[in-house]
C-alpha positions in Angstrom: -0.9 4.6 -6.8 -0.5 3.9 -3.1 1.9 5.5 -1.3 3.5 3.2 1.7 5.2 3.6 4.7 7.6 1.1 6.2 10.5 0.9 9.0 12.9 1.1 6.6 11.4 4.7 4.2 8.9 5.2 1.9 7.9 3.5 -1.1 4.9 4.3 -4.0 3.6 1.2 -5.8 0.8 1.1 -8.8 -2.2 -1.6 -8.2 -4.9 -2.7 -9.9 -8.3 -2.6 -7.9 -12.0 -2.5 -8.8 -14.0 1.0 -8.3 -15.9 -0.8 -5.5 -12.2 -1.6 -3.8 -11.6 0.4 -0.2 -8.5 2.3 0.1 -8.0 -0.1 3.1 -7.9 -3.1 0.4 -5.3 -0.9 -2.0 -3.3 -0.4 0.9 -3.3 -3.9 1.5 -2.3 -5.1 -2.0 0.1 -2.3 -2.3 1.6 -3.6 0.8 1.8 -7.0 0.2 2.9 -6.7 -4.0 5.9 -4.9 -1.8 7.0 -7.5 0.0 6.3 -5.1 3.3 5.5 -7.6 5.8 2.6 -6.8 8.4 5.3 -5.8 11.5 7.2 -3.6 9.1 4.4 -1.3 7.8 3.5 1.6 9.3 1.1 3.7 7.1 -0.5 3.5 3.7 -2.4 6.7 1.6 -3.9 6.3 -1.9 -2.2 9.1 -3.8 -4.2 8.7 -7.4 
């Protein structure tokens, strides 16, 4: 679970990633599975 935050709040999404996957790449895909676009986002924090 990735927690994100965006302009608008906070949002926590589940993803799928590999035990070799950065929590930069989670972010990422938690991000864009959102539909948070890339001037919206402010921060991202793997929560589990």
């Amino acid at each position: 679970m990735v927690e994100l935050r965006w302009s608008e709040g906070r949002r926590v999404e589940t993803v799928e990633v590999g035990p070799l996957a950065t929590d930069a790449a989670a972010i990422d895909m938690a991000r864009r599975q959102a539909g948070i676009s890339g001037t919206e986002f402010r921060t991202g924090v793997v929560v589990a």
